[in-house]
Structure formats: structure tokens, C-alpha cells
C-alpha positions in Angstrom: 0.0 0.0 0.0 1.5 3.2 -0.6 2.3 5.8 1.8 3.7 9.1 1.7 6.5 9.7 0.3 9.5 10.8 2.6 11.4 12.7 -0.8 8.0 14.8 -1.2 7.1 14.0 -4.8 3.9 13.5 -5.6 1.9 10.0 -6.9 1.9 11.6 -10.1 5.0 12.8 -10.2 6.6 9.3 -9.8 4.0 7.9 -12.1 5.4 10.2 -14.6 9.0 8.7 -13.8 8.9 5.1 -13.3 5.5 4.0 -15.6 7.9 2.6 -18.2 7.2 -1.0 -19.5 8.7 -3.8 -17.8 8.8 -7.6 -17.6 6.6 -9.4 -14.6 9.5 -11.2 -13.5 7.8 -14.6 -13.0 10.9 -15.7 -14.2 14.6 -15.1 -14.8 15.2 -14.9 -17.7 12.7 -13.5 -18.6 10.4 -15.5 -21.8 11.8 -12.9 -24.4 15.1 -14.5 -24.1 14.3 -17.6 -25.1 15.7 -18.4 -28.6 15.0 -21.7 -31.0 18.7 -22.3 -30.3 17.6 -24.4 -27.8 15.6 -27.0 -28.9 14.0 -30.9 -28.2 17.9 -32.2 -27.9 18.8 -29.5 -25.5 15.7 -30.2 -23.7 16.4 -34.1 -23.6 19.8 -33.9 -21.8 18.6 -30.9 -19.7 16.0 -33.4 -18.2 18.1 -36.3 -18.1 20.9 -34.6 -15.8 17.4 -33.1 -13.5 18.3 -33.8 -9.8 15.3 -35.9 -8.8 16.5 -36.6 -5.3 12.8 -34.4 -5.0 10.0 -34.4 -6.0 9.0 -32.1 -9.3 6.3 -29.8 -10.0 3.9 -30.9 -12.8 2.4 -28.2 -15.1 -0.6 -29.0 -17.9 -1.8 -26.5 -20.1 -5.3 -26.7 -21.3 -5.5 -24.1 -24.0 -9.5 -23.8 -24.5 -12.2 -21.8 -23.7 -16.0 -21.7 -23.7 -16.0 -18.2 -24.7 -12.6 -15.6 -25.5 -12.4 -12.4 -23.0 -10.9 -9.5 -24.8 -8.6 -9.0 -21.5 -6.5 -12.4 -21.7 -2.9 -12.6 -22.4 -2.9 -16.2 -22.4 -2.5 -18.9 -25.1 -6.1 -20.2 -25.7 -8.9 -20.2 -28.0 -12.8 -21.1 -28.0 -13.4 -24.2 -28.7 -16.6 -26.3 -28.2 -16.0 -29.4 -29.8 -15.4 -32.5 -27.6 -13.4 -34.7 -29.7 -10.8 -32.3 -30.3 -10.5 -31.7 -26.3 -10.0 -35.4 -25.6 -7.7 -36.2 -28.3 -6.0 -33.1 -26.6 -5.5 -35.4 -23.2 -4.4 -38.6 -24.6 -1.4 -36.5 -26.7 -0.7 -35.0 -22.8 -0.1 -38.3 -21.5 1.9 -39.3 -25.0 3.9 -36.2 -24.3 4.4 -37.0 -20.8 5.7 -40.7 -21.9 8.0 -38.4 -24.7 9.5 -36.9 -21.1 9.7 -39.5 -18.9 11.8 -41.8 -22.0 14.0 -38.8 -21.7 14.9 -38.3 -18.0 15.2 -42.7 -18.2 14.1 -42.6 -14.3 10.9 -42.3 -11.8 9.7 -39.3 -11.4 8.0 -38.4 -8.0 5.7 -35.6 -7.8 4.6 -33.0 -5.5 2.3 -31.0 -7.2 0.5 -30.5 -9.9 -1.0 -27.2 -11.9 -3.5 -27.2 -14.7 -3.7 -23.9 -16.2 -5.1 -22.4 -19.5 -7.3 -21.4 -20.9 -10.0 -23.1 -19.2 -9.4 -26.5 -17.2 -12.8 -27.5 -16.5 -13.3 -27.2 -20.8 -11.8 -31.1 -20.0 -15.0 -32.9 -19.7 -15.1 -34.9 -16.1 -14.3 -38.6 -18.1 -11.5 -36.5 -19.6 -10.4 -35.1 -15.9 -10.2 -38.4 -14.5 -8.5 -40.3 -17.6 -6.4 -37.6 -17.8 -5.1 -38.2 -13.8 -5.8 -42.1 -14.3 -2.6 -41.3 -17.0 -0.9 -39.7 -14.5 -1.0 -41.6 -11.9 0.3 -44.7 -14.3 3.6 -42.4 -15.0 4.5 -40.6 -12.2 4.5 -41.1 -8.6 2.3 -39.4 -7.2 1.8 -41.3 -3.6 3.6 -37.8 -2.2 1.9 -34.9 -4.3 0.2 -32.8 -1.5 -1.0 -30.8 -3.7 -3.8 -30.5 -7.1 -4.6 -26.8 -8.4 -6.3 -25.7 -11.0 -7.5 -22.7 -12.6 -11.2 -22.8 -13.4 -14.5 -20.4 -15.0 -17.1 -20.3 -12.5 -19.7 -20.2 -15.3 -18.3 -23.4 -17.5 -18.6 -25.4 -14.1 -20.7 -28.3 -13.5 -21.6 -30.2 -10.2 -20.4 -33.2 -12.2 -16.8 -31.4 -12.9 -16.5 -30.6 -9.6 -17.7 -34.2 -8.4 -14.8 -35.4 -10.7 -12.8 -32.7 -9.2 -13.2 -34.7 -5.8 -12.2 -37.6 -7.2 -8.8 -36.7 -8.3 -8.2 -34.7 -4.9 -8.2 -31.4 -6.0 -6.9 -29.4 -3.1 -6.6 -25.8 -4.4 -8.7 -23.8 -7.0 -8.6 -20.3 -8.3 -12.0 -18.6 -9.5 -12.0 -15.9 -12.5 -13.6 -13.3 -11.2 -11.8 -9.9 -12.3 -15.0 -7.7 -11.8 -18.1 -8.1 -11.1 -19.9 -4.7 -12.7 -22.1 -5.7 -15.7 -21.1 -2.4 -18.1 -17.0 -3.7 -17.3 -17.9 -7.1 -17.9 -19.5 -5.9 -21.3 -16.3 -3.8 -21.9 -14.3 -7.3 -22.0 -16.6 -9.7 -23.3 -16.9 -11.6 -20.2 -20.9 -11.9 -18.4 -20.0 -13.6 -14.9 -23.1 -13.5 -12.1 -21.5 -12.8 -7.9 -24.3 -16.2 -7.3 -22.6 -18.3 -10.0 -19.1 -17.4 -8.0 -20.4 -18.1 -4.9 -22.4 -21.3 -6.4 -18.7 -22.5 -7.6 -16.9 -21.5 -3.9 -19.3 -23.6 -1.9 -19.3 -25.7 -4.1 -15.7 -26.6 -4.7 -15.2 -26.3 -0.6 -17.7 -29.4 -0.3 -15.3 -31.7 -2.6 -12.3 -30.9 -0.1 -10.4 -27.7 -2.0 -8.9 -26.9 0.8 -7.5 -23.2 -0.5 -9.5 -21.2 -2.7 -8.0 -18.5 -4.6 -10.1 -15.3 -6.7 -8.4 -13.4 -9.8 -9.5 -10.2 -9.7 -8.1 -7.1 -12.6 -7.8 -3.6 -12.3 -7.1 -1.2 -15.2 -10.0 -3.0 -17.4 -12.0 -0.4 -19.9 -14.5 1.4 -18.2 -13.4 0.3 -14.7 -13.5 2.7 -11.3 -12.2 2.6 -7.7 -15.7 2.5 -6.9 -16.1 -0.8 -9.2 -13.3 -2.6 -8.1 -14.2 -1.8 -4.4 -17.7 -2.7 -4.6 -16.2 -6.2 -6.5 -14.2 -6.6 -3.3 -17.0 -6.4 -1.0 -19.2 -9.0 -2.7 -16.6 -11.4 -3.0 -14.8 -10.9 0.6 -18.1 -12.4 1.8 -16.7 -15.6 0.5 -14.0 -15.7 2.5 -11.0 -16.9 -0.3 -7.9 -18.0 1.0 -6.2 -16.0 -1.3 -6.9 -13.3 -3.8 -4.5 -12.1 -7.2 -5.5 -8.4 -8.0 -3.5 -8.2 -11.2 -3.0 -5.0 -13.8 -4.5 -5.9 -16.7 -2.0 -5.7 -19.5 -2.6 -4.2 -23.0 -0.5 -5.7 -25.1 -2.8 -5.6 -28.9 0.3 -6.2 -30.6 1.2 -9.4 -28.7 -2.6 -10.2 -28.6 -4.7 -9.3 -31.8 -8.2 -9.5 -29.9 -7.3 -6.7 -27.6 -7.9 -4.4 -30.2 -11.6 -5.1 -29.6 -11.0 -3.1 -26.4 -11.2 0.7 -27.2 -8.2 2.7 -26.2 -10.2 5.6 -25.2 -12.2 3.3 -22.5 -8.8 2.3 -20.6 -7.7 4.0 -17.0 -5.0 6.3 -17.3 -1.9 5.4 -15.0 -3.5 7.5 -12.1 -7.1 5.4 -12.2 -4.7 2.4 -12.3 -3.2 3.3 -9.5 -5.8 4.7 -7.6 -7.9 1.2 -7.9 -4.7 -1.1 -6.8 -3.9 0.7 -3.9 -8.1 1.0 -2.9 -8.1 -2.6 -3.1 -5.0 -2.9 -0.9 -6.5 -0.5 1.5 -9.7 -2.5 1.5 -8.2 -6.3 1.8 -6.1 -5.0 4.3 -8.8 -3.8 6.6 -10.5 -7.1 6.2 -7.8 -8.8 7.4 -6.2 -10.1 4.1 -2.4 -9.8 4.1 -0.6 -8.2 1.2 1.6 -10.5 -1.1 4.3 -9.4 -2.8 3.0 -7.0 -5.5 -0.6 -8.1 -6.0 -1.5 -11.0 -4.4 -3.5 -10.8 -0.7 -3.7 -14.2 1.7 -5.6 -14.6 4.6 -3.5 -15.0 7.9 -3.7 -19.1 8.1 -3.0 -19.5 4.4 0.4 -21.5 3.5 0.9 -18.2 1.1 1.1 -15.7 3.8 3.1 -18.4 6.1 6.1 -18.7 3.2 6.1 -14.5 2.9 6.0 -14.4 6.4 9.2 -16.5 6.7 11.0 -15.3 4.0 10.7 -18.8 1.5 7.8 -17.1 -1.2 8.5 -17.4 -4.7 7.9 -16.5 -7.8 6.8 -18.5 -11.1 5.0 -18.2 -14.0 1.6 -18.9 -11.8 2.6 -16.2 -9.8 3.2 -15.8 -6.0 4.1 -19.7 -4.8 5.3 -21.8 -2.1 6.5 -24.0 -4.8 10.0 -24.8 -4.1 10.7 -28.1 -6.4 13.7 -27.5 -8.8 12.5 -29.4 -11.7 9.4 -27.6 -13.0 7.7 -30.4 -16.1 4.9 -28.2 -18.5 3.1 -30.4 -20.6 0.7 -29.0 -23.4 0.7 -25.8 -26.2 2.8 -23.4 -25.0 4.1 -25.1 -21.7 7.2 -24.2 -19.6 9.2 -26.5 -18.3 12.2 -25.5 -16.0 15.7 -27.1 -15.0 18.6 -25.8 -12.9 20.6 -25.8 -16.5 17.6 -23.4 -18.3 14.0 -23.3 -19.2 12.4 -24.6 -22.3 9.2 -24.0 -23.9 6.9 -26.4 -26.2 5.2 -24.4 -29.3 2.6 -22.4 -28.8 0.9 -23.7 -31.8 -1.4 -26.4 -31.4 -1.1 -27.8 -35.0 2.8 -28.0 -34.2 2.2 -29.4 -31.0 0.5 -31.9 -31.8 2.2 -32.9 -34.7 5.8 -33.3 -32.9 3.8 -35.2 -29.9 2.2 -37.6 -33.1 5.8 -38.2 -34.5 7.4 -39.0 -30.8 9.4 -35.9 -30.6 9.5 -33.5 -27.8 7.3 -30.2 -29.3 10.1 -28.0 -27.6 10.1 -24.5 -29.8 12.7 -22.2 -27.8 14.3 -21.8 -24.3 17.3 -20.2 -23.0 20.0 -21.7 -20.8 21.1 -20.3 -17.5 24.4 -18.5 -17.0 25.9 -18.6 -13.4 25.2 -14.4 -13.8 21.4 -15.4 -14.7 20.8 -17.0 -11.4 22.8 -14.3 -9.7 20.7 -12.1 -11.2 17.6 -13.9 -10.8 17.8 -14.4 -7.0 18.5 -10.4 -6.5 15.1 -9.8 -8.5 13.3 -12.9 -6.8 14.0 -11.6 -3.5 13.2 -8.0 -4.5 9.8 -9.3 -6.2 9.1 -11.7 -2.9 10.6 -9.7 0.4 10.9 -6.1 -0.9 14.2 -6.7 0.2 17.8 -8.4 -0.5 21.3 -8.6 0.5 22.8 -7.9 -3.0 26.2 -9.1 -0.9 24.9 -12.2 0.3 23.3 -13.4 -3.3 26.9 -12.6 -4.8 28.5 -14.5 -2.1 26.0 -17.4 -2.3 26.2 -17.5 -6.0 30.2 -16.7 -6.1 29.6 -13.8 -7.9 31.3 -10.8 -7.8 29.1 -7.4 -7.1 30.7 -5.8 -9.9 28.7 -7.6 -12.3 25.7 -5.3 -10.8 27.6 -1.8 -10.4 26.1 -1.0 -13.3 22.8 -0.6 -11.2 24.1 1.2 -8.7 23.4 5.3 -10.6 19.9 3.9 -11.2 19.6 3.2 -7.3 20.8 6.5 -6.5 17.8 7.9 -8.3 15.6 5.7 -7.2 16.6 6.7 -3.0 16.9 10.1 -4.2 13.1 9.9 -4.9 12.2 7.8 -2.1 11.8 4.7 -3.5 14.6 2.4 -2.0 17.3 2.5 1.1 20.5 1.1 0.5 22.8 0.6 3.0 26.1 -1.6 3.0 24.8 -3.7 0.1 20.9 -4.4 1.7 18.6 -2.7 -1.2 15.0 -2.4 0.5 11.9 -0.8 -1.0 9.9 1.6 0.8 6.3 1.1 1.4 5.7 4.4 -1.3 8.2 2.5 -3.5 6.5 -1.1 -3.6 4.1 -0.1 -6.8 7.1 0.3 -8.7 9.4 -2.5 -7.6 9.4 -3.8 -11.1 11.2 -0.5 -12.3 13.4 -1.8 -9.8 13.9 -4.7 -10.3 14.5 -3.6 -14.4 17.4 -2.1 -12.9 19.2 -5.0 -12.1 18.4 -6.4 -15.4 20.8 -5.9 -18.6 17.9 -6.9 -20.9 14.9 -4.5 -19.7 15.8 -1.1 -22.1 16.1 -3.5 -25.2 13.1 -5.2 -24.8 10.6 -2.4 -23.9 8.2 -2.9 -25.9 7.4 -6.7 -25.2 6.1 -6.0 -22.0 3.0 -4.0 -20.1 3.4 -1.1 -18.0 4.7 -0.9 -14.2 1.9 0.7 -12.7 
């Protein structure tokens, strides 16, 4: 939440300064360094070496949808017809056997994601063959736990039966907001009793954590809109809520163009709404997260920011710390400690290298020993608000010259109240937190070239 700010410049005054464009950081590197120079072979020995002393994260894309928002910056489409879906699943599972002949060993697993898109597109048979496959594959005795991310208003009772049945533990609700004239504005009807349907719903087959996505910065949204979303869905009690920016990217996303310019917040409405919301959660007793996620007190999220062991992936805020990440599907990532790699985001190509038994890897990047130095400062900046740039380059046997470069950026940003930095500790203030990506850009040799891939800071 932002408070004032010691060096006396005003909200819009840093606006002006710091709203540049900047990656997310739910990784490092980021995706726009990965290359086709690493391909399917790369990917092979990368997964063979894999420590698997434990257990690895699972991650299945589902890239379908009932209907397409004009908002999403995912990789999905609309798509209705059922055959094509479950021919989807069984070229999962081949994929998975594609991975598993690669890394030549078992593979225990501790959780499991399915993303999208729209997971509950997979008709319940579908769910459960789909974890029936898994569960012939991996080991899955030790997985603690099963998340997905679902549309309240594609759900079934018989999905969320099926749901039961393969022990899903954690589930996260699309929300984003719940005024009718926004919802126009992005192509997405969604009823507060078809949300609260789902909740209860989902609660009574054993999810255990429930999780809403909410947006600010949609076309036509106001503080009073997101505010008035807040209090109709903090009756629900979530575990967790992710207030995210929404990103306007039309030149990464074609269908965002069907969103008018003229309708979107200015920096200032975008800023005004987050910090609302903050102020709001907060007095109800949710406790920030990291940039824009908010956890109850008891929640496993809050517990890991609490002690310092949050983290960041392409979900988002986690508690994930398994060092073998596996994506499965269109556009998946799947991560080693020797690089990331990702499979095509083309579903024709997809499933065409699946069909011919080769790993549909399209690009990745491998990690330097300066990328993970790197990556830990902007991790902990992203997580804590604070690191020991020291410790890291100690850690990491790294020397601190290979981030001097940062150091006149830093300046600025203390000069303007943003950060302290003392003896090698950079911390953000509480006025500086809505920017900590324009931090964090600052420690990263790739931002200024890139600039134009990514959404604004604020």
C-alpha cells in the first residue's frame, strides 16, 4: 500500500517517472530471451541430468475456452467441440511418456497445476482419464497438492464431483470484476451467485485453499467498481486473492484491439484502484503478497512470505520450491537448474511433434551462473521487498561488480524515495513497492532492449 512519500514528490509525479514498460518477473530470464537455439535435444539432456533426489512440479496447459475475453494474455482459444479436447489429453499423457523416456528414471511428484485457458473445458471422463494417465507415470503417492485454474460459469456439479475424485486441493475462480457495463467492456458476463455457487461448491469436494483473480485497469473500470467487486466477494472468504494490472499488449494479442483505447484508466485510475483494493483487503484482514496477491493470515501463502521462503513462477506468487518444474501441453514451460524450455505455442505444431514421438520444444534459454545471480536479487526484491545484494553474490560466487552498473539507477531511485540502501541491503519503501518492477529492471541488462514486449509498471 502506498504511503507518503518521505522525498516529497507527488503520486503523479513518480507515475510520470517510473510508468515505463517492464517484464513481470515470473521468471529469470525472462520469456523474451528464449531463442530456437535451444531446442528438443537441449531439452532431452537438460531433463536427463534433472536432480530428482525431490519431488518435481507438474504443469498441464489446457489451451480452450468456452468463450474468448478480450482482457487475456494467455495462449487459448474457444473451442466447443469434444473430440478435439479429448484427443487433446491422450497427446498430454503421449507427451508425458515423450518426457519420462528422456529423464530414463521415476519421477516423484509433489504438485500438480493445470492452467489455460480453461481447465474444466476437459470434460469430467476427460479429468479423471487424464489423472488415471498420471497416476500410471509418475508417482504421485507424495503430491500434497492438485490446483487448478477454473471459470465459475463453464462449471458443472459433475466437474466438480470429478474434481473430488482426483483430490483437487486448491482452485482459483476468475472473477476480475463483477460490474455488468466492465464485464460488457471485456466480453466476459459472470453473475457474484454463480461465483459463490462454484466456492461452496468446490469447498464441499475438499479444495482446501481457494483463490479469486480479480483485474484492475479494465476499460471502463473505477475505484468504486473494483471496491464494490471486493465487497461482494470478501463475503466468501477466499484464502487467497490475485489483484492483477490488466496488461494491453494488442500487438502481442490481436483480440485486444476489440477493447477501445479511449475506455482504458489512465496510470492514475490504475493506480488509484490497486492501492483502494489494498486498503480494503487490508482492513479485512487479508495480508498483502508481494506485488498483487493478498492471503488470509492461516494461508500457506502468507506463512512462506511471512518466513521469508515465497517465490515467484509463471503462476505467480508460490510456495513452490521443487527445482524441476515439467509443462506439458501448447505453449508449456518446463524448467531445470541448466535453463527453461518451452513447447510451441501452436497447437497444429504441438500436436504434430507429440504424433511423430518428438518433444514439441520451440525455444528456451540456458542459465548462465550471472542469470541465477541475477535472478535471485530480482526474486527476492519481487518476494521480500528486500535483499542482501552481498549475500546473493556471495551465495552465487559472484562478484558485485557484475551489478555496479545498477548502482546510478539506485541513487535515483533513493533520491526519490523509492529504495534505502545501505552496505549492500537494497530495500523498498512502502511508497516504492508499486514500482518494484522498475526496480527490479534495474538490475536487469535486458529491460531497455526489450521495452516494448512488456506492459506497464503501474
Amino acid at each position: 500500500m502506498f504511503l507518503s512519500n518521505p522525498s516529497g514528490l507527488t503520486v503523479s509525479q513518480l507515475i510520470e517517472r517510473y510508468d515505463t514498460r517492464s517484464p513481470r518477473y515470473t521468471s529469470y530470464p525472462t520469456a523474451t530471451r528464449f531463442t530456437p537455439a535451444v531446442g528438443a535435444g537441449q531439452a532431452g539432456a537438460w531433463l536427463k541430468a534433472a536432480p530428482l533426489e525431490r519431488s518435481v512440479s507438474l504443469y498441464l496447459h489446457i489451451p480452450f475456452c468456452k468463450r474468448l475475453c478480450w482482457y487475456c494474455g494467455c495462449n487459448t482459444r474457444a473451442m466447443n467441440r469434444r473430440e478435439l479436447i479429448s484427443s487433446y489429453v491422450k497427446l498430454l499423457l503421449r507427451e508425458a511418456d515423450l518426457v519420462l523416456a528422456q529423464v530414463g528414471r521415476p519421477v516423484r511428484v509433489g504438485s500438480i497445476h493445470l492452467g489455460g485457458g480453461t481447465p474444466n473445458m476437459l470434460s469430467p471422463t476427460d479429468l479423471e482419464q487424464l489423472f488415471e494417465g498420471l497416476s500410471a507415470r509418475f508417482d504421485l503417492r507424495r503430491c500434497f497438492e492438485i490446483a487448478a485454474e477454473l471459470d465459475p460459469e463453464v462449471l458443472t456439479p459433475e466437474w466438480v464431483d470429478a474434481a473430488g475424485r482426483i483430490g483437487l486441493s486448491r482452485a482459483s475462480l476468475g472473477v476480475q470484476d463483477l460490474s455488468p457495463r466492465v464485464q460488457a467492456a471485456v466480453n466476459r458476463p459472470e453473475r457474484f451467485d454463480t461465483i459463490r455457487w462454484a466456492s461452496e461448491a468446490l469447498r464441499g469436494q475438499g479444495v482446501s485453499s481457494l483463490n479469486l483473480d480479480l483485474m484492475y485497469g479494465l476499460p471502463l473500470q473505477t475505484v468504486e467498481h473494483v471496491v464494490t467487486t471486493l465487497g461482494q466477494v470478501t463475503t466468501l472468504q477466499p484464502d487467497r486473492i490475485a489483484l492483477f494490472g490488466y496488461a494491453h499488449v494488442p500487438w502481442m494479442k490481436p483480440h485486444q484491439k476489440l477493447i477501445r483505447d479511449e475506455d482504458l484508466p489512465d496510470a492514475g485510475m490504475r493506480f488509484a484502484q490497486s492501492q483502494a483494493a489494498a486498503r480494503y483487503l487490508g482492513a479485512k484482514g487479508w495480508q498483502a503478497i508481494g506485488l498483487d496477491h493478498f492471503a488470509l493470515p492461516h494461508d500457506s501463502l502468507a506463512a512462506a512470505a511471512r518466513a521469508g521462503r515465497l517465490h515467484r513462477n509463471f503462476q505467480g506468487y508460490t510456495t513452490d520450491e521443487a527445482p524441476v518444474l515439467i509443462g506439458l501441453g501448447v505453449s508449456a514451460i518446463s524448467r531445470t537448474p541448466a535453463g527453461f524450455v518451452q513447447n510451441s505455442a501452436s497447437e497444429r505444431d504441438w500436436r504434430a511433434s507429440v504424433t511423430a514421438g518428438e518433444l514439441p520444444v520451440a525455444r528456451g534459454v540456458a542459465l548462465t551462473d550471472r542469470d541465477i545471480f541475477v535472478g535471485e536479487i530480482i526474486e527476492r526484491l519481487m518476494c521480500d521487498f528486500v535483499v542482501d545484494v552481498a549475500d546473493v553474490a556471495r551465495r552465487c560466487r559472484q562478484d558485485m561488480s557484475e551489478v555496479t552498473g545498477t548502482w546510478p539507477l539506485l541513487r535515483r531511485f533513493r533520491a526519490d524515495g523509492l529504495v534505502t540502501v545501505d552496505d549492500g541491503v537494497v530495500e523498498i519503501t512502502p511508497s516504492g513497492r508499486p514500482f518494484v518492477r522498475a526496480v527490479c529492471a534495474a538490475f536487469d541488462p535486458e529491460a531497455t532492449g526489450l521495452v516494448q514486449k512488456h506492459s506497464r509498471v503501474v
